[in-house]
PyMOL Python script that loads the backbone (N, CA, C, O; Angstrom):
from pymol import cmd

cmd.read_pdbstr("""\
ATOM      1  N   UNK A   1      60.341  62.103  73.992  1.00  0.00           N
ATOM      2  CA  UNK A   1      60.562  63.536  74.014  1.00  0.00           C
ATOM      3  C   UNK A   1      61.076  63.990  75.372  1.00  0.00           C
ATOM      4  O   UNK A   1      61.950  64.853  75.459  1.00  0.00           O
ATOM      5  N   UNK A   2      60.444  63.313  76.589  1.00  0.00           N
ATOM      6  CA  UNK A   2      60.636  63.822  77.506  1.00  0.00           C
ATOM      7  C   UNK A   2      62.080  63.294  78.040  1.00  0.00           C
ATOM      8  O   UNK A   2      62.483  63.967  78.988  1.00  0.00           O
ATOM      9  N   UNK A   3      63.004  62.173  77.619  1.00  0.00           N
ATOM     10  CA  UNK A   3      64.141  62.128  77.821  1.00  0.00           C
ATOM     11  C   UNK A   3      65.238  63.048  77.229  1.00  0.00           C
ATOM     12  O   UNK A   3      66.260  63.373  77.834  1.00  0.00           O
ATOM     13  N   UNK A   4      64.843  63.500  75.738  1.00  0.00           N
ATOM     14  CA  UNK A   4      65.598  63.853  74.664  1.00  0.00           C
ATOM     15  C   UNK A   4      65.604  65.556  75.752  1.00  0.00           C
ATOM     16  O   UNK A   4      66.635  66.218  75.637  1.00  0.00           O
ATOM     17  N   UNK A   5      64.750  65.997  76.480  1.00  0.00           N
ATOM     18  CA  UNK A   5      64.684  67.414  77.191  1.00  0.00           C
ATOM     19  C   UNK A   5      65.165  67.255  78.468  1.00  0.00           C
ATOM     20  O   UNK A   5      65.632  68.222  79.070  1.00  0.00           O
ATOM     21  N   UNK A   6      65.103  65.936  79.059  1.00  0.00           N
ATOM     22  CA  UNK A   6      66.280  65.773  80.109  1.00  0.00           C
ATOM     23  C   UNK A   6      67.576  65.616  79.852  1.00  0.00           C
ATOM     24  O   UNK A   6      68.334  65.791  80.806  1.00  0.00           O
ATOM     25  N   UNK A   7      67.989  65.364  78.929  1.00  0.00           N
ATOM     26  CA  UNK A   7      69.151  64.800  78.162  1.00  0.00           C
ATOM     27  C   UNK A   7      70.093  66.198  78.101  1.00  0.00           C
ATOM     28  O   UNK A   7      71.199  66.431  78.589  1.00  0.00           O
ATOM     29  N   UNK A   8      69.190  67.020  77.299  1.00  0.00           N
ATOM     30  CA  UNK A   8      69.750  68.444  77.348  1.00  0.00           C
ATOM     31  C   UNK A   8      69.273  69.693  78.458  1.00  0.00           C
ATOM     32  O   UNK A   8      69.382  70.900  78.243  1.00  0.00           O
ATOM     33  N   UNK A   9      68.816  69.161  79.476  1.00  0.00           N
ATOM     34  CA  UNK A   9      69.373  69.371  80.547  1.00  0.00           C
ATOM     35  C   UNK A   9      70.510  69.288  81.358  1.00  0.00           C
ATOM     36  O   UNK A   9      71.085  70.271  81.826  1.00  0.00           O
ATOM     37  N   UNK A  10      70.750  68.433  81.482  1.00  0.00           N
ATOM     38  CA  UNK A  10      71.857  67.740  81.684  1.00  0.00           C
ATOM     39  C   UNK A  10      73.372  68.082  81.275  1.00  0.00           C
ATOM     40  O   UNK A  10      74.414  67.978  81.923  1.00  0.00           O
ATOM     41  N   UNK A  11      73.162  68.453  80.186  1.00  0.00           N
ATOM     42  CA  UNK A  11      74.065  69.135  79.246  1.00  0.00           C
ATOM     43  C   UNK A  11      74.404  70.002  79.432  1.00  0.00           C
ATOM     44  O   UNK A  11      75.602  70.260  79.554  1.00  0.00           O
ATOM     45  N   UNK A  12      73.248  71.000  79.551  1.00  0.00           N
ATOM     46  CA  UNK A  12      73.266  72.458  79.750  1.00  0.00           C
ATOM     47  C   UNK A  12      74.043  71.927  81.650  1.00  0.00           C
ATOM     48  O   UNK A  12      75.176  72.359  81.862  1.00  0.00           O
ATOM     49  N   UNK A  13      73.695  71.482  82.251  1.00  0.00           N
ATOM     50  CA  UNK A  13      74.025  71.648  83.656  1.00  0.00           C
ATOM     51  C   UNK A  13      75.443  71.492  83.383  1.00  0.00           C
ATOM     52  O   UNK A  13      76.227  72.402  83.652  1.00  0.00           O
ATOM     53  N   UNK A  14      75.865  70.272  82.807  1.00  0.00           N
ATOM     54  CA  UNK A  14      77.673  69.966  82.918  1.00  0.00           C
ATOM     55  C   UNK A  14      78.371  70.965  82.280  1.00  0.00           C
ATOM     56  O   UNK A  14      79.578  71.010  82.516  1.00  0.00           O
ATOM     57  N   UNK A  15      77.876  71.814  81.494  1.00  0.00           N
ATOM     58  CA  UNK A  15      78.117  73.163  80.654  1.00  0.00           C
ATOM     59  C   UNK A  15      78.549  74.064  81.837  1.00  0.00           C
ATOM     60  O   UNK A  15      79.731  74.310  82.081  1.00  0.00           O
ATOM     61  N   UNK A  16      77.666  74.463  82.441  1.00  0.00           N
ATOM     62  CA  UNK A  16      77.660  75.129  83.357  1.00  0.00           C
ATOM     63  C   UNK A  16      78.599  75.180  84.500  1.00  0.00           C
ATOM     64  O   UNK A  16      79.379  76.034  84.920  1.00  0.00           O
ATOM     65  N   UNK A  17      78.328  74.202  84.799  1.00  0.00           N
ATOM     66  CA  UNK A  17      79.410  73.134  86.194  1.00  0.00           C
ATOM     67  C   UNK A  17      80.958  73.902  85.949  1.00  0.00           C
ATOM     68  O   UNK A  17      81.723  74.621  86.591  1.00  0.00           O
ATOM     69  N   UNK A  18      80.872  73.134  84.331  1.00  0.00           N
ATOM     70  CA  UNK A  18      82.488  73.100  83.816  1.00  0.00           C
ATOM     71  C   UNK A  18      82.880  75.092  83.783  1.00  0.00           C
ATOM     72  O   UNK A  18      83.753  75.822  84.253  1.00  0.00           O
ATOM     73  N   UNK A  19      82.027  75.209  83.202  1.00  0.00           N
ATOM     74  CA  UNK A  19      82.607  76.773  83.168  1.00  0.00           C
ATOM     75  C   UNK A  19      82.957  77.454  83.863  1.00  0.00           C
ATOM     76  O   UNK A  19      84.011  78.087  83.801  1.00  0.00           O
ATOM     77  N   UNK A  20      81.477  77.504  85.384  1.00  0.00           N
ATOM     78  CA  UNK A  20      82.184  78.221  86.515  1.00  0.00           C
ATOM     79  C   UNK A  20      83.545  77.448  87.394  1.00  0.00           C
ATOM     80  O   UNK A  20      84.351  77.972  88.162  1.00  0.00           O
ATOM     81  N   UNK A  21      83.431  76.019  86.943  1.00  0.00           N
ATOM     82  CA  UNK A  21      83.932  75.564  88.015  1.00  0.00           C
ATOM     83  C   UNK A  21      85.424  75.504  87.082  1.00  0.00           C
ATOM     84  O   UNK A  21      85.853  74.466  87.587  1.00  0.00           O
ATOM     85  N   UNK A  22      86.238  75.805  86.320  1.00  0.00           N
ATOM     86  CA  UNK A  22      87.032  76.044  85.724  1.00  0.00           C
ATOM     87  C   UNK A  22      88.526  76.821  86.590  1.00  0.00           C
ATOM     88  O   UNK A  22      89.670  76.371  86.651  1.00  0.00           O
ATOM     89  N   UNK A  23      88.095  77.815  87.043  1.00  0.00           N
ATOM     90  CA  UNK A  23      88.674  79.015  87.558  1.00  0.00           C
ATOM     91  C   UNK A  23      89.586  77.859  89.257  1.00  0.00           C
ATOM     92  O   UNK A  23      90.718  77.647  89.690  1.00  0.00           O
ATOM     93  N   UNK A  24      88.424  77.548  89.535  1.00  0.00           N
ATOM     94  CA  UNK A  24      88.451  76.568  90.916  1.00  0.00           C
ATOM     95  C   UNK A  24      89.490  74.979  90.764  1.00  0.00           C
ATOM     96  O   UNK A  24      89.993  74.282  91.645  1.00  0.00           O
ATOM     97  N   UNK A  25      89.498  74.880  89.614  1.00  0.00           N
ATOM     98  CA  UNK A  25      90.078  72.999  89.024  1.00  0.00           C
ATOM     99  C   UNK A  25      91.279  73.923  88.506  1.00  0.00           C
ATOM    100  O   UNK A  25      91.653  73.285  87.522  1.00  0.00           O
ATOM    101  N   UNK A  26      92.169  75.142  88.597  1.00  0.00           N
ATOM    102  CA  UNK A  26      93.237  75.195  88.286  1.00  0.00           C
ATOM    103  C   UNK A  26      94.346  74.954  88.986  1.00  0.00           C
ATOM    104  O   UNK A  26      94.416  75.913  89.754  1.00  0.00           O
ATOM    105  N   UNK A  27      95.067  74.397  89.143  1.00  0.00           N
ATOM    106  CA  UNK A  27      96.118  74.556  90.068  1.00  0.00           C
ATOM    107  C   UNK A  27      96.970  74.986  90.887  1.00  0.00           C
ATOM    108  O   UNK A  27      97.017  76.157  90.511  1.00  0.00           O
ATOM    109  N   UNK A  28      97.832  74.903  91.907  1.00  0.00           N
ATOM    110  CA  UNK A  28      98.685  75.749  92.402  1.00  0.00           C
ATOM    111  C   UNK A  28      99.078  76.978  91.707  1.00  0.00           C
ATOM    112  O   UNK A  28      98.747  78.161  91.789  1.00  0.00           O
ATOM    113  N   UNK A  29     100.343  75.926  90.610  1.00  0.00           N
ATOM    114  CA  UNK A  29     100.855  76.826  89.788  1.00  0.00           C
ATOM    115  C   UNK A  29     100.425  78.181  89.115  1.00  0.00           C
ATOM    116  O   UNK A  29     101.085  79.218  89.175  1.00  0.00           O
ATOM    117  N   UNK A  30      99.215  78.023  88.462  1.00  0.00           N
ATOM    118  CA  UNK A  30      98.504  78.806  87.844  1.00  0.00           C
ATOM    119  C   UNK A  30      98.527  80.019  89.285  1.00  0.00           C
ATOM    120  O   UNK A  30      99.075  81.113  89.417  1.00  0.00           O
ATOM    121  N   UNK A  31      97.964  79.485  89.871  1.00  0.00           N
ATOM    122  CA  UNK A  31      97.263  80.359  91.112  1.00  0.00           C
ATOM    123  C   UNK A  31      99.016  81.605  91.477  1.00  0.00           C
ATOM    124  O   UNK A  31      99.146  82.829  91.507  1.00  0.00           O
ATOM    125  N   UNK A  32      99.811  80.675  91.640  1.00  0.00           N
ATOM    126  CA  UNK A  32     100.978  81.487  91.726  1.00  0.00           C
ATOM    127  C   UNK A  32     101.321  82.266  90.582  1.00  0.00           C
ATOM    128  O   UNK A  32     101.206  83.487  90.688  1.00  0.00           O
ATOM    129  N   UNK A  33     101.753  81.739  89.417  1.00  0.00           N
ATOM    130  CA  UNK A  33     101.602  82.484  88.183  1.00  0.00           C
ATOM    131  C   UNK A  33     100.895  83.902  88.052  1.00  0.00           C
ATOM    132  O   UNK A  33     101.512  84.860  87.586  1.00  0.00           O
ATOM    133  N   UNK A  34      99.836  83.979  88.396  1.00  0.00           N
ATOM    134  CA  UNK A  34      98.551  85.330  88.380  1.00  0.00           C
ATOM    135  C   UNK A  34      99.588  85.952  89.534  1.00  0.00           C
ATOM    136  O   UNK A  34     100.326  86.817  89.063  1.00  0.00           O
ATOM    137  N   UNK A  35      99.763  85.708  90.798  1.00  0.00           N
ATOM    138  CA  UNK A  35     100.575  86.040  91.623  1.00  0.00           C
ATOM    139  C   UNK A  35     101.390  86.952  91.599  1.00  0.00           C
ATOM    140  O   UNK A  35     101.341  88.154  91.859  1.00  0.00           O
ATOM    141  N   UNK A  36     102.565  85.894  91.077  1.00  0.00           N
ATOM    142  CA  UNK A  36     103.702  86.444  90.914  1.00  0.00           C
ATOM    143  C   UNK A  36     103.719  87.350  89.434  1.00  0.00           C
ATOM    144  O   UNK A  36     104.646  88.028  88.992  1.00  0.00           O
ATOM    145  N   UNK A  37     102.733  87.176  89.002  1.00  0.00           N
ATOM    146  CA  UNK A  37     102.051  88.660  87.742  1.00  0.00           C
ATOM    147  C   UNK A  37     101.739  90.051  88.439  1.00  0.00           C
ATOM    148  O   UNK A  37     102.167  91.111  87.983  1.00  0.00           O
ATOM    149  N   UNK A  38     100.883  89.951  89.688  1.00  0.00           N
ATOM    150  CA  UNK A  38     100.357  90.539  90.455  1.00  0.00           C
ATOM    151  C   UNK A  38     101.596  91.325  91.064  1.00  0.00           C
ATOM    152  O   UNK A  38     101.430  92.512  91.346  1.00  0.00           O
ATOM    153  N   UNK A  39     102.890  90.696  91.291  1.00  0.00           N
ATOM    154  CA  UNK A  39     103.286  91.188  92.285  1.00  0.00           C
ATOM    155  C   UNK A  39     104.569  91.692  91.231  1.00  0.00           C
ATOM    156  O   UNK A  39     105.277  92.620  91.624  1.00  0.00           O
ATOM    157  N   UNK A  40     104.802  91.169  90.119  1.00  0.00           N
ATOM    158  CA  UNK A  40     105.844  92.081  89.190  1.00  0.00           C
ATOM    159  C   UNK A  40     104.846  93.511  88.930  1.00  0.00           C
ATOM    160  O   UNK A  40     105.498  94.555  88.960  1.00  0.00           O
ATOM    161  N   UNK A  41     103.924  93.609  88.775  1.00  0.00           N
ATOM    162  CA  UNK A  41     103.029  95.009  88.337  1.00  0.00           C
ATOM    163  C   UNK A  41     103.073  95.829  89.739  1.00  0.00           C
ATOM    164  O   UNK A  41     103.552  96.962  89.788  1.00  0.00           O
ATOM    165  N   UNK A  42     102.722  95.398  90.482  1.00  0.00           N
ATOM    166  CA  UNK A  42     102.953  96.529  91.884  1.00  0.00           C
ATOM    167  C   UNK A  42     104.584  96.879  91.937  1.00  0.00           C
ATOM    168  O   UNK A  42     105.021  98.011  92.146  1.00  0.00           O
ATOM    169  N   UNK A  43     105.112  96.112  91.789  1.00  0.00           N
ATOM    170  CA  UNK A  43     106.657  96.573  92.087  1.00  0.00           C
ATOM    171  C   UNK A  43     106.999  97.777  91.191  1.00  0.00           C
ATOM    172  O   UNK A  43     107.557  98.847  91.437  1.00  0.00           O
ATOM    173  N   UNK A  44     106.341  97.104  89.771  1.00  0.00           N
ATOM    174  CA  UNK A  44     106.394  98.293  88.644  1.00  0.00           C
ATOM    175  C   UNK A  44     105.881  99.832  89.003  1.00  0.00           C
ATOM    176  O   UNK A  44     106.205 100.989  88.738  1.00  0.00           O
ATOM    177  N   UNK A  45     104.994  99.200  89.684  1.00  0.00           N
ATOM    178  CA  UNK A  45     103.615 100.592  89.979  1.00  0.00           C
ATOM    179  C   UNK A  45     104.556 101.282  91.427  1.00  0.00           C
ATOM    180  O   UNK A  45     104.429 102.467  91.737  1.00  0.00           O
ATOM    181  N   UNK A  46     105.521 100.276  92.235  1.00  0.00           N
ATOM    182  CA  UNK A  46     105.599 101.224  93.385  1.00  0.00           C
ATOM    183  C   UNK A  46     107.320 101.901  92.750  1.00  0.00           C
ATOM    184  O   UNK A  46     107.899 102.826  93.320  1.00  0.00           O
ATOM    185  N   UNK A  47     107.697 101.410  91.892  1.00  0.00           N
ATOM    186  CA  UNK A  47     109.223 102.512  91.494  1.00  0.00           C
ATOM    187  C   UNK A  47     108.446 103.844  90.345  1.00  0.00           C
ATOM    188  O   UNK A  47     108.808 105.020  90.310  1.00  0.00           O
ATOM    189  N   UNK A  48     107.507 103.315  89.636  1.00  0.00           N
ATOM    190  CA  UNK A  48     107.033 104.719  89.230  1.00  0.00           C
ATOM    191  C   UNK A  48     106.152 105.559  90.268  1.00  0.00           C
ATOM    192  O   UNK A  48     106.079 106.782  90.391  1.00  0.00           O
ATOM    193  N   UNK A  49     105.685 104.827  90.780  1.00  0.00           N
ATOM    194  CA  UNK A  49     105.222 106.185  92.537  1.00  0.00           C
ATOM    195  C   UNK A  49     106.401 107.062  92.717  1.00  0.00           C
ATOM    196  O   UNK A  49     106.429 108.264  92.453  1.00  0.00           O
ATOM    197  N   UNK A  50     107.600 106.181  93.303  1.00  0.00           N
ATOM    198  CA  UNK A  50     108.873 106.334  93.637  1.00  0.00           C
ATOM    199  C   UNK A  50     109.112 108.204  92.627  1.00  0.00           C
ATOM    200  O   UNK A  50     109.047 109.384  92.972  1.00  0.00           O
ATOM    201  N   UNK A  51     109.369 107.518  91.432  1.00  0.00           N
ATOM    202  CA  UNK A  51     109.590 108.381  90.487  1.00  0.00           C
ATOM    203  C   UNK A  51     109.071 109.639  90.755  1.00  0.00           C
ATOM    204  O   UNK A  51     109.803 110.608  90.954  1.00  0.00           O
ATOM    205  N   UNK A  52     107.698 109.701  90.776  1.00  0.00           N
ATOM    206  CA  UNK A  52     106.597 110.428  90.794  1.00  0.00           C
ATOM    207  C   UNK A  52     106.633 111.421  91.742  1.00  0.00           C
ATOM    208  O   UNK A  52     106.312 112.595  91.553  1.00  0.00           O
ATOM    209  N   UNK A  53     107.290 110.606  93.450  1.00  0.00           N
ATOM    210  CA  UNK A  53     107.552 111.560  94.473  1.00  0.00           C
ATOM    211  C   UNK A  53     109.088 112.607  93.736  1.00  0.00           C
ATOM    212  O   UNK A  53     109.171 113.764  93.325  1.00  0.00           O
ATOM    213  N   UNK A  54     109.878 111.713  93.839  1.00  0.00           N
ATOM    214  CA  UNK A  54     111.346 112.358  93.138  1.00  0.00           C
ATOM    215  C   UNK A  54     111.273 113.402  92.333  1.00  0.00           C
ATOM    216  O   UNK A  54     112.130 114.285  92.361  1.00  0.00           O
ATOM    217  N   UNK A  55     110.139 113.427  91.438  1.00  0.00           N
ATOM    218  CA  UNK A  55     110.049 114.495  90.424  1.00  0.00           C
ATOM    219  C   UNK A  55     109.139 115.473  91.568  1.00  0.00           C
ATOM    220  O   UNK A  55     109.868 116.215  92.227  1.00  0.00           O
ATOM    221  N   UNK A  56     108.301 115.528  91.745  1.00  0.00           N
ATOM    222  CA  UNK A  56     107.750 116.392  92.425  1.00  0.00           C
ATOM    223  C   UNK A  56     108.498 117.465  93.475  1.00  0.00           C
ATOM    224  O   UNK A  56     108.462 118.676  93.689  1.00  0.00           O
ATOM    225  N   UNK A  57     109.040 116.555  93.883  1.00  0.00           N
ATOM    226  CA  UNK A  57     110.381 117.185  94.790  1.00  0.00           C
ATOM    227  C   UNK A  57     111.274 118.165  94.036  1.00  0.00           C
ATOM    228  O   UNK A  57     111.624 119.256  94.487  1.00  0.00           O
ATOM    229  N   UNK A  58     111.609 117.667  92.837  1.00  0.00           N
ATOM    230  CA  UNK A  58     112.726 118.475  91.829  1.00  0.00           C
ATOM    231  C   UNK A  58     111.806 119.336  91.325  1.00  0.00           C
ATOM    232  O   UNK A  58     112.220 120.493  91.405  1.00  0.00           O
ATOM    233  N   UNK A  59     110.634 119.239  90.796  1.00  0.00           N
ATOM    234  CA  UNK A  59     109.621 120.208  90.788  1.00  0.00           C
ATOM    235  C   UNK A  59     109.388 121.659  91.892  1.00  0.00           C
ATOM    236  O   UNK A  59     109.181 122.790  91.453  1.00  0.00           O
ATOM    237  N   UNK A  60     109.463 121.374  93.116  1.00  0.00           N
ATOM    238  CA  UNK A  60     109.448 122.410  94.406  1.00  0.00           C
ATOM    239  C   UNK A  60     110.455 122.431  94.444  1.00  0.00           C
ATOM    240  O   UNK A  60     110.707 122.290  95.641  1.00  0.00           O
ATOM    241  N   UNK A  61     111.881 122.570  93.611  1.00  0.00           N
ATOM    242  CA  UNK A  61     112.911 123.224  94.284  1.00  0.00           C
ATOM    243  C   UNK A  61     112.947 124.106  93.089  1.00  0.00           C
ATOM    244  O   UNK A  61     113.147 125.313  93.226  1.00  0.00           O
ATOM    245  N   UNK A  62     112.745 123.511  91.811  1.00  0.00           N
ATOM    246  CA  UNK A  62     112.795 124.525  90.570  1.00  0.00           C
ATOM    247  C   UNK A  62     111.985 125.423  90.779  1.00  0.00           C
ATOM    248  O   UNK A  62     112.360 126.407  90.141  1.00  0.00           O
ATOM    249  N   UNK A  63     110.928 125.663  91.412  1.00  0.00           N
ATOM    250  CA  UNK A  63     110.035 126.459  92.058  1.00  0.00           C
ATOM    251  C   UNK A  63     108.738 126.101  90.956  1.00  0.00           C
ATOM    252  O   UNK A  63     107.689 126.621  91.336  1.00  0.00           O
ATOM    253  N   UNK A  64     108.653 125.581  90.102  1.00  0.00           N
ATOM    254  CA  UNK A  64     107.563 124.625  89.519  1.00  0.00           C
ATOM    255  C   UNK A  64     106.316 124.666  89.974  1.00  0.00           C
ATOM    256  O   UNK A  64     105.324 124.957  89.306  1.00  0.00           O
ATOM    257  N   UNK A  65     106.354 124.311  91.377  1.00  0.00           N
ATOM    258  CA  UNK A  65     105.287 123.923  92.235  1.00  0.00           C
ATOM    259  C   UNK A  65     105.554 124.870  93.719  1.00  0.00           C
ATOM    260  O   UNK A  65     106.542 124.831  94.452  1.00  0.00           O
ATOM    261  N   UNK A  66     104.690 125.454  93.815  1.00  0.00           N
ATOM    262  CA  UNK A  66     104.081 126.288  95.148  1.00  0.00           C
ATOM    263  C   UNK A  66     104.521 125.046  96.486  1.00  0.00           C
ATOM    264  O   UNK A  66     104.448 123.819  96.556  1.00  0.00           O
ATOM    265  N   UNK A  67     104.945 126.041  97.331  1.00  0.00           N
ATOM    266  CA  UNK A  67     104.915 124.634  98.996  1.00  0.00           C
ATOM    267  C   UNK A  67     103.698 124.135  99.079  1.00  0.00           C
ATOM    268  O   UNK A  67     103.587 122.954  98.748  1.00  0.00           O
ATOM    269  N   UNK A  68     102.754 124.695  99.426  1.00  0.00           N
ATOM    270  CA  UNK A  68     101.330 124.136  99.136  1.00  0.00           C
ATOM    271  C   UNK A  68     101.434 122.659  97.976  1.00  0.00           C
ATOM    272  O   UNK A  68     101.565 121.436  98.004  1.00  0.00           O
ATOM    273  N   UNK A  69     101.295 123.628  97.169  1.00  0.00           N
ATOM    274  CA  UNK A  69     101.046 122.448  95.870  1.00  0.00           C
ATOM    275  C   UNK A  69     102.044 121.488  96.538  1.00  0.00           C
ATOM    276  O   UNK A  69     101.749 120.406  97.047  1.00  0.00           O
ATOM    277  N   UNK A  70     102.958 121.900  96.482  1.00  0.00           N
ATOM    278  CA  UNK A  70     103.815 120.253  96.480  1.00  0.00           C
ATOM    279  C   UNK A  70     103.341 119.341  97.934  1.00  0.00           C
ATOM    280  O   UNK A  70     103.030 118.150  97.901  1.00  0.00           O
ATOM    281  N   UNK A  71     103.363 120.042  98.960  1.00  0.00           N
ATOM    282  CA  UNK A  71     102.779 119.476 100.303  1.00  0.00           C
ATOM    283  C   UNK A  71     101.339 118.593  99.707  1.00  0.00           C
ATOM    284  O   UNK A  71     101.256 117.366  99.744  1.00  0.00           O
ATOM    285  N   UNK A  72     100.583 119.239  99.328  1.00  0.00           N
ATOM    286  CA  UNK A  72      98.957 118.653  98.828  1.00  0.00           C
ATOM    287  C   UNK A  72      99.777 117.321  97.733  1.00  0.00           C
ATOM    288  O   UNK A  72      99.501 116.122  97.783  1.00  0.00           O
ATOM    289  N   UNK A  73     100.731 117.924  96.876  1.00  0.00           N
ATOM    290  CA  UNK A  73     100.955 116.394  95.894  1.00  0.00           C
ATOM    291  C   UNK A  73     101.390 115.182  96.544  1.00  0.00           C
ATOM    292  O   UNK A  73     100.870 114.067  96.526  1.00  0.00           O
ATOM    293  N   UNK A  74     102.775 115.723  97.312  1.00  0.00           N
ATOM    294  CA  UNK A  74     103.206 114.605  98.033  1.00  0.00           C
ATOM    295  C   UNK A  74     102.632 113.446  99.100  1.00  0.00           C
ATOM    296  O   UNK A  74     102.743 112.222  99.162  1.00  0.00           O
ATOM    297  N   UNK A  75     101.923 114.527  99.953  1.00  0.00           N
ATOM    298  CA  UNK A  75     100.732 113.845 100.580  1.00  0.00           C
ATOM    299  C   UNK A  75      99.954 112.690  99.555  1.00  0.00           C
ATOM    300  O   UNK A  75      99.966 111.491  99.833  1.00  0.00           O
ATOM    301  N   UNK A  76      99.260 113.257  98.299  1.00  0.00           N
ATOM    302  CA  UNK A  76      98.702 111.912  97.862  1.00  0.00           C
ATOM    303  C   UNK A  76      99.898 111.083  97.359  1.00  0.00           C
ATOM    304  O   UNK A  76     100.144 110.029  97.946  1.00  0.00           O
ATOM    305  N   UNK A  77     100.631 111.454  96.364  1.00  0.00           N
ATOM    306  CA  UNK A  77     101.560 110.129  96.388  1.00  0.00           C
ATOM    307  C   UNK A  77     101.933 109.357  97.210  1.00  0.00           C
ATOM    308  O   UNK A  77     102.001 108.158  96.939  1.00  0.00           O
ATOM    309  N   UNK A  78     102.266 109.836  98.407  1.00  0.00           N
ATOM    310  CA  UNK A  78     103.007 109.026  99.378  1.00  0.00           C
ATOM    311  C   UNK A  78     101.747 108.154  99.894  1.00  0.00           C
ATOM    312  O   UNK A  78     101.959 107.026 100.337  1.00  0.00           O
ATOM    313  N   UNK A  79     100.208 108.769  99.827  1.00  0.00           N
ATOM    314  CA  UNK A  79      99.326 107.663 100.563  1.00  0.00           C
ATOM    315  C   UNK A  79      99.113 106.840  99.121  1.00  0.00           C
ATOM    316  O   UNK A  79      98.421 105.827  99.016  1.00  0.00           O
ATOM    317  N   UNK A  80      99.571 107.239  98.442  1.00  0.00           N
ATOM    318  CA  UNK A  80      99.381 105.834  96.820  1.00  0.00           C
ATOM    319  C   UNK A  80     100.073 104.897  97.079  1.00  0.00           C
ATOM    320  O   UNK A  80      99.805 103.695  97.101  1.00  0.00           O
ATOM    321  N   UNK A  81     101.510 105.741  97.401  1.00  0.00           N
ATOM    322  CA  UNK A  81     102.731 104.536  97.599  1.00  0.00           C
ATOM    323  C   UNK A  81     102.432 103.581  98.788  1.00  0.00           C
ATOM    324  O   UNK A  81     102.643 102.368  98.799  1.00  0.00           O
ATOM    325  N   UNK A  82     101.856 104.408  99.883  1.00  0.00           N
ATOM    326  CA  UNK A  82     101.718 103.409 100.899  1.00  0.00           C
ATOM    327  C   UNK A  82     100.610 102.220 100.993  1.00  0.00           C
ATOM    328  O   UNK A  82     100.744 101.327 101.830  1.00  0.00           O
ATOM    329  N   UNK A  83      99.550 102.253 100.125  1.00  0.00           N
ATOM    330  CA  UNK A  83      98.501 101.363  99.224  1.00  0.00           C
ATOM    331  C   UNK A  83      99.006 100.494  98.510  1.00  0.00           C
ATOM    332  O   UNK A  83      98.480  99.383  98.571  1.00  0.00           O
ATOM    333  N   UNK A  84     100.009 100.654  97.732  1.00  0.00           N
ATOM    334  CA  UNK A  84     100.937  99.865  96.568  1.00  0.00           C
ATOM    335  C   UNK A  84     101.454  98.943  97.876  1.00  0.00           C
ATOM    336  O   UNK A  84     100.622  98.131  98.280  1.00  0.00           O
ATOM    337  N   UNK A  85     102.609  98.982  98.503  1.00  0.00           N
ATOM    338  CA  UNK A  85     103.363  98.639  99.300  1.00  0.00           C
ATOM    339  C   UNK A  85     102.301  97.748 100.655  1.00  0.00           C
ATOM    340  O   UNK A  85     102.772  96.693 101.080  1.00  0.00           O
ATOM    341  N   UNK A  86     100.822  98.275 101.293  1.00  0.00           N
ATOM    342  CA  UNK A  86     100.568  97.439 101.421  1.00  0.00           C
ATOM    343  C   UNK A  86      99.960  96.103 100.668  1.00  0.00           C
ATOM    344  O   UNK A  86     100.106  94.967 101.120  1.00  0.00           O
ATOM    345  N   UNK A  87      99.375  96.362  99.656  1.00  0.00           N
ATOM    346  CA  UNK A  87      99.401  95.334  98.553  1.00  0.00           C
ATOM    347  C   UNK A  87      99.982  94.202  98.712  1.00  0.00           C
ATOM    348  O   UNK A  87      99.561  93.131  99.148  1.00  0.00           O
ATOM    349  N   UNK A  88     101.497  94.688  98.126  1.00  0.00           N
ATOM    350  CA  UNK A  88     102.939  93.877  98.317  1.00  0.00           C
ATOM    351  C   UNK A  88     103.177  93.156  99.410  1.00  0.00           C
ATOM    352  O   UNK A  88     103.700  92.042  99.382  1.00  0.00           O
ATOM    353  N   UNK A  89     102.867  93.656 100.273  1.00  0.00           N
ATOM    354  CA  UNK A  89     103.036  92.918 101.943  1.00  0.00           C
ATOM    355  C   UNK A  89     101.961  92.099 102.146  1.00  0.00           C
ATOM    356  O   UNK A  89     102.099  91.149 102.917  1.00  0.00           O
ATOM    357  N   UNK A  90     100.429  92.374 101.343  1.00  0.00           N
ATOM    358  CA  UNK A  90      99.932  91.139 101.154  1.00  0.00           C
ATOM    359  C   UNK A  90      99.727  90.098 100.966  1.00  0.00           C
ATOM    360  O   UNK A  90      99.111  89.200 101.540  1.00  0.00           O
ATOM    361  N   UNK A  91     100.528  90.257  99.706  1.00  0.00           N
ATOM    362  CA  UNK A  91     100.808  88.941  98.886  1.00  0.00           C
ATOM    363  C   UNK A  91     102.153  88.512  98.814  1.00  0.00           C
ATOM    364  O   UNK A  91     102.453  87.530  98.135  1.00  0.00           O
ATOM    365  N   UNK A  92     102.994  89.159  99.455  1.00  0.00           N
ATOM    366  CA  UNK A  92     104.598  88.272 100.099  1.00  0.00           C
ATOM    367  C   UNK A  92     104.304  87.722 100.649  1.00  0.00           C
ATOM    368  O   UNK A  92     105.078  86.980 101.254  1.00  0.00           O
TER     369      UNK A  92
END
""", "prot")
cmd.dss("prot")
cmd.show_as("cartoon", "prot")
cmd.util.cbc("prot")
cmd.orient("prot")
């Protein structure tokens, strides 16, 4: 009995091992792959920022948006964009 409960110990441990240690036994490639995933989505994320300022702008001239308002919007976009972009410079 008392082997048959070490036995599946054992089991349970290489279970374990393998699962967390999964993420760690992948390769370069992979590792770049997630990457270069990582870094097509920010690019995505920093031309719709882009966008985002552009409209806002065409927004305060149509008179849309108050100077205020647009000063308070632009301000956060531009510190979004500049978050995105350091990102990017991270992982280049």
């Amino acid at each position: 009995m008392e082997v048959l409960t070490l036995l599946g110990v054992l089991v349970a441990l290489a279970a374990v091992v393998a699962i967390v240690g999964h993420p760690l036994r992948r390769g370069p490639e992979a590792m770049e792959r997630g990457t270069s995933a990582r870094v097509r989505d920010l690019e995505a994320a920093r031309e719709a920022k882009y966008q985002q300022i552009r409209d806002a702008e065409l927004d305060a001239r149509l008179g849309k948006l108050s100077e205020e308002d647009h000063r308070v919007l632009d301000r956060q976009l531009r510190a979004e964009a500049i978050e995105i972009l350091r990102e990017l410079d991270e992982l280049q």
